[in-house]
KELUMKE-195618 format. One record per atom (N, C-alpha, C): residue in one letter; x, y, z. Coordinates in steps of 0.05 Angstrom, whole numbers, plus 5000, padded with zeros to 4 digits. Example, Ala and Ser with C-alpha at 12.3 -4.5 7.8 and 13.67 -1.06 7.14 Angstrom:
2
A526448865156
A524649105156
A526449345156
S525749555142
S527349795143
S525850015157
end
This chain:
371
X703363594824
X701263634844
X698763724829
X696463564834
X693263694819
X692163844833
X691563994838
X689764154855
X687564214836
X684664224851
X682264344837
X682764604832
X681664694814
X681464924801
X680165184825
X679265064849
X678065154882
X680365194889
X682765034888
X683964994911
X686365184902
X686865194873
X688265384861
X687665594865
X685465624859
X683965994869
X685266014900
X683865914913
X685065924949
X687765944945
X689065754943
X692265824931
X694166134931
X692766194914
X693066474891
X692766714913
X690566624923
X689266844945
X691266974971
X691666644986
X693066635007
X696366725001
X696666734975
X700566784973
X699667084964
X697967264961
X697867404940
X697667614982
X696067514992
X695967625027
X698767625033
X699667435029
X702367355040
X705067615034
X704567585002
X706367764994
X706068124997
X704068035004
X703068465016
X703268485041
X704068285069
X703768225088
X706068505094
X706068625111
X708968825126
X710868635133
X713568655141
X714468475151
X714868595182
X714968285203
X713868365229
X715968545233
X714168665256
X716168995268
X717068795293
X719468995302
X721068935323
X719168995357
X718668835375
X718368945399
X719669175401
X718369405406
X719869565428
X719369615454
X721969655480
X720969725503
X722169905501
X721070165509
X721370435519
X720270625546
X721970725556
X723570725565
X724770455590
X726270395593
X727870155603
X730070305629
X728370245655
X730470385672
X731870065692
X734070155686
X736069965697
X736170035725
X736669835735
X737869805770
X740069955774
X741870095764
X743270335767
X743070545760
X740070665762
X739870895748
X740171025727
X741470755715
X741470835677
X739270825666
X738070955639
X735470905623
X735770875604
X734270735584
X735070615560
X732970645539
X732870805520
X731270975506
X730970835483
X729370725466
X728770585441
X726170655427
X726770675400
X724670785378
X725070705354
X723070595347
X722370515313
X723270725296
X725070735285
X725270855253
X726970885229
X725070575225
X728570455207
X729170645182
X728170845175
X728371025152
X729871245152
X730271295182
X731071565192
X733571525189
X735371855188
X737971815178
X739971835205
X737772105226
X738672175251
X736672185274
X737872105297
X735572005316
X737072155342
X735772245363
X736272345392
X735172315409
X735372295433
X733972365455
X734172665467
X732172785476
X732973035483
X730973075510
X731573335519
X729573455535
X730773355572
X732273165571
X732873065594
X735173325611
X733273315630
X735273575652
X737673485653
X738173835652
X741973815654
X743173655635
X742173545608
X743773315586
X743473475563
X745173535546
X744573595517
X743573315501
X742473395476
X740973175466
X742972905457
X741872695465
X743072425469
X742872325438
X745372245426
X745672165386
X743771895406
X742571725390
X741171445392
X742871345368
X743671055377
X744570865354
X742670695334
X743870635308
X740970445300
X741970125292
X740469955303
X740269775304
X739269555279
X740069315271
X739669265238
X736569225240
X735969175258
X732269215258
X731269475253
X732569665250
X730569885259
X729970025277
X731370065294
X730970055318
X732970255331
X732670585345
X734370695352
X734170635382
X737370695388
X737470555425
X739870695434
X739470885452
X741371005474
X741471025494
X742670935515
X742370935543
X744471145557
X743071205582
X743971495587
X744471525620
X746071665636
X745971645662
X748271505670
X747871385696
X745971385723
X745571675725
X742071655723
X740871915722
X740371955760
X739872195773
X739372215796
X736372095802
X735471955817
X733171865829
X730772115823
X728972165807
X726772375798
X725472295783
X723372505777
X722072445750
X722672655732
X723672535702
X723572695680
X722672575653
X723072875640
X720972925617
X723172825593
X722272795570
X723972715545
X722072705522
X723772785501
X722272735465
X724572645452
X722772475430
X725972325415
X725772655395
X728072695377
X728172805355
X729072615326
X727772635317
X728072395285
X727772625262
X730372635246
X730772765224
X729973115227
X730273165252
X729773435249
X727073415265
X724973325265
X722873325285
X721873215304
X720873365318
X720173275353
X717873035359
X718772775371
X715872665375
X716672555401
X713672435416
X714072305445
X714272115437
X715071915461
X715071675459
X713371445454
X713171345429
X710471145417
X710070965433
X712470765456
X711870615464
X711570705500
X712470885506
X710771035536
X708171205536
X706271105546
X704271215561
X703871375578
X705971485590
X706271705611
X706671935600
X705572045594
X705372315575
X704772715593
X705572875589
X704773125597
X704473165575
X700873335577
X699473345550
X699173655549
X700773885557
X699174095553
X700574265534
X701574455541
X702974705515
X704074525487
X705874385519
X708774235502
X708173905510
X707673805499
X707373445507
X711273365502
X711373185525
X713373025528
X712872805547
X714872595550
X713872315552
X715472335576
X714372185599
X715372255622
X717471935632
X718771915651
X720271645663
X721271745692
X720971535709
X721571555737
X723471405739
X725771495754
X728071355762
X727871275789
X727571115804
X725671085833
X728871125844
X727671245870
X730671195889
X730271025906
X732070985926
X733870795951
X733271025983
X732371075994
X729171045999
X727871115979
X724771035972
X722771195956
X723471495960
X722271675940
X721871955931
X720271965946
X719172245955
X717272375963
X714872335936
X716172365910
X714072415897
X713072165890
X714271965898
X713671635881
X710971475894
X708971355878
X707571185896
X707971055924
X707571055935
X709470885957
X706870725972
X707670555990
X706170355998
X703770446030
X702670726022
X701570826044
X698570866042
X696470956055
X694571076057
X694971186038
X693171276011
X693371435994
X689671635993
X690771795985
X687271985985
X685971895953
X683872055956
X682171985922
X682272295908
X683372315883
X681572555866
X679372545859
X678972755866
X675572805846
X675773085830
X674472935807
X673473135779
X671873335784
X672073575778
X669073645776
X669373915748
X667473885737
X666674105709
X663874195713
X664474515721
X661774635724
X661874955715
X660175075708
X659675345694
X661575545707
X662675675695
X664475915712
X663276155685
X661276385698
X660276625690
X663376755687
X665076745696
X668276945691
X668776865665
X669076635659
X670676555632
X667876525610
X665176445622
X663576395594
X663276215589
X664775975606
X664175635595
X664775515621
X665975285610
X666475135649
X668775145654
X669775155677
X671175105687
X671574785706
X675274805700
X675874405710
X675774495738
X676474255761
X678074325779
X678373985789
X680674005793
X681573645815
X682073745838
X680573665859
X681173615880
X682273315890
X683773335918
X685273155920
X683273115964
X682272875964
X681472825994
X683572746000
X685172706028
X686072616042
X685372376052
X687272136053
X685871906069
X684671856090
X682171716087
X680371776115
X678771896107
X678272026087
X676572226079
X674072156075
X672172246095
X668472186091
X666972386097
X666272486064
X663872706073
X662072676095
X660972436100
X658772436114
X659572436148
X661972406161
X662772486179
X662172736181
X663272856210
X663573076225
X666473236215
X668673066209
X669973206200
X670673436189
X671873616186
X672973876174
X675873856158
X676474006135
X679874126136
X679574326122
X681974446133
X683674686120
X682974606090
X685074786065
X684074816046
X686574946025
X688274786012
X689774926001
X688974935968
X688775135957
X688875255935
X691375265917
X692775035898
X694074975884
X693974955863
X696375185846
X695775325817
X698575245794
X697875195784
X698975155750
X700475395740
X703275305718
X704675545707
X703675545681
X704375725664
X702675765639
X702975605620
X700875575605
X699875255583
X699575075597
X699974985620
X699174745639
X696074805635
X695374545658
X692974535670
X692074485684
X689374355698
X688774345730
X689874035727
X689873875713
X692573585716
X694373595723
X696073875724
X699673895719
X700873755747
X698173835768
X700473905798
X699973515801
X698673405787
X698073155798
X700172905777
X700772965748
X701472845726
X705272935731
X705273155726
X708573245735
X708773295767
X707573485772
X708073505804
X707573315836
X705673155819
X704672895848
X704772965862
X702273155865
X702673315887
X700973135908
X698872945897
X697472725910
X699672535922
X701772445911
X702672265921
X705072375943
X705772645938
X707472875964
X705672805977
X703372925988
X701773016005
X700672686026
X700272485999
X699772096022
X703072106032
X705272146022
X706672016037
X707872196060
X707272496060
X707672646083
X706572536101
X704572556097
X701672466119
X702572256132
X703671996119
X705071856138
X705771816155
X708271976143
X711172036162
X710172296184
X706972316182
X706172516205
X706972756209
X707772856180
X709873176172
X706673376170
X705473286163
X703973556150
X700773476161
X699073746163
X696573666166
X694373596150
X692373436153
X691873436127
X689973486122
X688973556098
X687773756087
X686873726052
X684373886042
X683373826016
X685073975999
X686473995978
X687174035959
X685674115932
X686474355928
X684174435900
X686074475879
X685574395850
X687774425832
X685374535816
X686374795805
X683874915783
X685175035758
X683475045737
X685175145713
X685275405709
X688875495701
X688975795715
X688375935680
X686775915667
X686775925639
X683576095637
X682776205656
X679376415651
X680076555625
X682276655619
X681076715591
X684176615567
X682576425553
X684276345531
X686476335524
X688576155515
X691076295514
X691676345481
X691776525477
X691076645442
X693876535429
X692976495406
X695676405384
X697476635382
X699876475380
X702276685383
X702176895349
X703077035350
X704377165382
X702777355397
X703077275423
X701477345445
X701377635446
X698677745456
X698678155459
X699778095495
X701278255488
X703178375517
X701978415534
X698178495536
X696778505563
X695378195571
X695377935558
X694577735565
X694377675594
X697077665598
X697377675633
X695877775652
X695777955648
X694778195667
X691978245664
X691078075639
X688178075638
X686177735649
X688777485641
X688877265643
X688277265690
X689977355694
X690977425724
X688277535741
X687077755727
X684977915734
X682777785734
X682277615715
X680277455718
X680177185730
X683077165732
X683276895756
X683476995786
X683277165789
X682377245817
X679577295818
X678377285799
X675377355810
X673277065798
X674876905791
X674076635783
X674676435811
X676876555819
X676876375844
X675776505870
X675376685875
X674176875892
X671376885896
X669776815867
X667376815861
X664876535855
X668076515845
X666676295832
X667375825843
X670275885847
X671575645859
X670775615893
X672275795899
X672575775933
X669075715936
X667675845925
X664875785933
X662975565921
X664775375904
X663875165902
X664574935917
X667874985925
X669274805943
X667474755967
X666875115984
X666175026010
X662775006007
X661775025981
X658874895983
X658674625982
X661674415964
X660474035968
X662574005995
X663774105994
X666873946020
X667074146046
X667273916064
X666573936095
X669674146097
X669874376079
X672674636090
X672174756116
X674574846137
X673475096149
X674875276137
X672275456148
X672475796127
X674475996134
X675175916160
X677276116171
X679276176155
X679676486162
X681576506150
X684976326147
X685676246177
X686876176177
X686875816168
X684275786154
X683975496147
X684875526116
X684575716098
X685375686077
X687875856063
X689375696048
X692375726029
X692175735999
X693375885985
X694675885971
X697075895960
X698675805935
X700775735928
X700875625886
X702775745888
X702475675854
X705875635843
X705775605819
X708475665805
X708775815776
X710975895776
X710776115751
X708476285751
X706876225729
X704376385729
X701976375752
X702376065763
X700776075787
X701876205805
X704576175812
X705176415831
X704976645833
X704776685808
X704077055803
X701577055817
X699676885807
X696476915818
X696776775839
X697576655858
X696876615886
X697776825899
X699876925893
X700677195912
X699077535907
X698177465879
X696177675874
X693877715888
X692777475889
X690377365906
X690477365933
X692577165945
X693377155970
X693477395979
X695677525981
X696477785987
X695278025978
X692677995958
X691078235957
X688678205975
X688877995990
X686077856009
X687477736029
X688177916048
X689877756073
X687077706089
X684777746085
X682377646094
X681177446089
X682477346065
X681277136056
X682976866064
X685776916059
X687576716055
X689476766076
X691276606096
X692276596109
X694576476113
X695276336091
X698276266077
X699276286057
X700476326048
X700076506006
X703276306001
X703676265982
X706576295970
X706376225944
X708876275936
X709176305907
X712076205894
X711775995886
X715175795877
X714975995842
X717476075843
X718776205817
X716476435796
X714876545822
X713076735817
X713976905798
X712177095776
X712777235749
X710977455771
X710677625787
X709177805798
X711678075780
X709278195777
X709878505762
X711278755784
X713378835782
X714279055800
X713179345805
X710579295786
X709479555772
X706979625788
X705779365800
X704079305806
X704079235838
X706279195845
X706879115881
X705579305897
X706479585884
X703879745907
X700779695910
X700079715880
X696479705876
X696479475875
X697879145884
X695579025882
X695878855907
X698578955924
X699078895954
X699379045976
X697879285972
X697279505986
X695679506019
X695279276015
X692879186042
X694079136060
X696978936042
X699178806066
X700379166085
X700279346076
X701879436082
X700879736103
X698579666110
X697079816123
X697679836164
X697379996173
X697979886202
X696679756225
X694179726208
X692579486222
X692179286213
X693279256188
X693378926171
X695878836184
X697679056189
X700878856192
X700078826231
X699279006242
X698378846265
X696078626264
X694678526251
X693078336253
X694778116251
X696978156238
X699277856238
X698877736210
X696277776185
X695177646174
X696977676143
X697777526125
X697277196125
X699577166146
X698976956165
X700976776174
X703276706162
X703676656140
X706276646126
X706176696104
X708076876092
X708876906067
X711676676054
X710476506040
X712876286027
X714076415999
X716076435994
X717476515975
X720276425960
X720076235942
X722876045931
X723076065895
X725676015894
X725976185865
X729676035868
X729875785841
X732675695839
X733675885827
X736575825828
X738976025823
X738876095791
X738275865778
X739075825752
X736675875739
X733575965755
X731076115745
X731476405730
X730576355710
X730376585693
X729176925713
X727076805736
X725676865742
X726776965766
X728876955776
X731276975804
X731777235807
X731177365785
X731577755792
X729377835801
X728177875791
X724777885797
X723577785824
X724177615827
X724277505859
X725377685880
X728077575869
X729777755894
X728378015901
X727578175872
X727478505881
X724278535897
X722478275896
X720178285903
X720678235946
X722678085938
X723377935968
X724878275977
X726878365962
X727178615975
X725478875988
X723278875967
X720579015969
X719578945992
X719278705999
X717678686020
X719578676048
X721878676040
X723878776066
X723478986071
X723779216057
X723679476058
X720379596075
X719379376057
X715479516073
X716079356105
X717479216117
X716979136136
X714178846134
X714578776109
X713078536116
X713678296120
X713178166147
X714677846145
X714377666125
X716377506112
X716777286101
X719077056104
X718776896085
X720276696085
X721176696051
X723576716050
X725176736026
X727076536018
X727276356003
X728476125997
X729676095960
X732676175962
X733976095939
X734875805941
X734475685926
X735675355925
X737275315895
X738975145886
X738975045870
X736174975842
X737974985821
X734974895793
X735475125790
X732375055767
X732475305747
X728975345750
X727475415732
X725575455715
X724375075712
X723974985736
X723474655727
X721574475754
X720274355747
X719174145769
X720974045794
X722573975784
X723673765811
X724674025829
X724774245833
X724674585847
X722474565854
X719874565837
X717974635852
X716274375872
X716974065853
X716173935883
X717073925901
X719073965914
X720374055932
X720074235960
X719474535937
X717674715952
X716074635953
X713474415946
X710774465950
X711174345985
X712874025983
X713073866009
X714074106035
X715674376034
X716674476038
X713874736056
X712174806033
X710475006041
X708174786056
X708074496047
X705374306062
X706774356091
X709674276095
X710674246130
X709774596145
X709474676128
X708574996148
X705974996153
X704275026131
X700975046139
X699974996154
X698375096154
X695575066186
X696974976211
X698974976217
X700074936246
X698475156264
end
């Protein structure tokens, strides 16, 4: 064969690409949920010696097989109809899933998968009226910089109407953020498909970041809390609530606005709530961290004899699973307020320290409000 001394060069060039080329990688699909509630977990890493799935409720970490491509693959279940969290582990270290997009980005990132049920979930998209979030980032004098917050409208929702709603105040556990109740919790997609089914009233939703002051590199000084807490009551007191009802058609009544949190937000909705039965008129708190040290000075108002005749808040909500770290602490708070003669509502369920507990309670505390 002659080739020009051109065509040789070109030649040379094109095999010389050729031979540095990677060789093609394998498709991966990750995560893969089967029509029986099985899921099927796959990850690139043909180098690795040991591969897992972990993080999946109630499962110790899942060995993954490897495949002559490269390719680790374990399928797991029939998992119960929910949403959960997962990280592969490869050779000893933690990563999310390269080929899912569904991600919780805050303390701890893990890669999320929905196992849909036979009816839809409460928490699942479903085929209804849905409301809109809205963003908003504006100066908060408490913390020194801005503060997030997502609110959630209700469908139907038009400022420029006559319209009004109630107003619930929905809080984040620690290292989360004002995303959490909407990314893990759906709390947007609870709240469209209650509305529906004509369970709940409806109402604006505030998700704000319970983080006014920093959360410092470990290891943490022992008063964080208590200083973190302090200033999220006077960030939302001062600073939130009075931005809410300056753009959105809220009523102010007391009995128009709620609070409610988890873990750390529950500590601060019930701090808040219950240190301002003037302000707030439904309070609760799913797997609340509230201090025993502190129940007198900082719920002292509840316990007066013309606060407890005023009736005010309307309801105290209170839930805490069996298997919560957090289930002693509870109890003796739920005892506390037996003893003062204050009404509530006290609810042990199944779980631990976990989401699918607290969406639950949230659908749980939406069927009470503003009635």
């Amino acid at each position: 064969m002659n080739l020009s001394p051109r065509a040789w060069f070109v030649r040379l060039i094109l095999m010389s690409l050729l031979a540095n080329l990677a060789p093609a990688q394998p498709s991966v699909v990750s995560p893969e949920v089967l029509p029986d509630g099985r899921v099927t977990f796959r990850v690139q890493a043909p180098k690795a010696q040991a591969v897992a799935v972990k993080g999946l409720r109630h499962l110790p970490a899942q060995p993954m097989t490897k495949g002559d491509n490269g390719v680790w693959t374990a399928t797991v279940g029939p998992l119960a109809p929910d949403l959960y969290s997962y990280t592969f582990e490869v050779d000893g270290a933690t990563f999310t899933d390269p080929a899912n997009r569904r991600l919780k980005e805050w303390l701890n990132q893990e890669s999320v998968v929905e196992v849909p049920g036979k009816p839809p979930l409460l928490l699942s998209r479903q085929d209804v009226p849905h409301g809109e979030i809205h963003r908003h980032v504006f100066p908060s004098p408490v913390r020194g910089s801005e503060v997030a917050v997502e609110v959630y409208t209700p469908p139907g929702y038009d400022p420029k109407s006559a319209t009004t709603y109630p107003v619930l105040y929905l809080l984040h556990g620690f290292g989360d953020e004002e995303t959490a109740w909407l990314v893990a919790g759906r709390a947007h997609f609870i709240a469209d498909n209650l509305l529906a089914q004509n369970r709940i009233v409806p109402a604006i939703v505030v998700m704000t970041n319970g983080h006014p002051v920093p959360i410092p590199p470990e290891p943490r000084p022992s008063g964080y809390g208590a200083a973190n807490n302090s200033a999220m009551e006077q960030e939302l007191l001062r600073v939130v609530l009075p931005f809410i009802e300056a753009h959105y058609p809220v009523r102010q009544g007391v009995s128009d606005r709620a609070i409610v949190g988890l873990s750390m937000g529950g500590a601060q909705a019930l701090t808040v709530g219950l240190g301002h039965p003037d302000v707030f008129g439904w309070v609760g708190g799913f797997s609340a961290g509230t201090l025993p040290e502190e129940w007198e000075r900082r719920f002292g108002a509840l316990l007066t004899a013309e606060q407890k005749k005023s009736g005010a808040p309307r309801l105290i909500w209170i839930g805490v699973g069996q298997e919560d770290s957090l289930v002693a602490r509870n109890t003796k708070f739920h005892a506390w307020l037996q003893e003062k003669l204050v009404p509530h509502e006290w609810h042990v369920t199944e779980g631990g320290h976990e989401w699918p507990v607290w969406r639950g309670y949230l659908a749980e505390f939406l069927e009470k409000i503003f009635r």
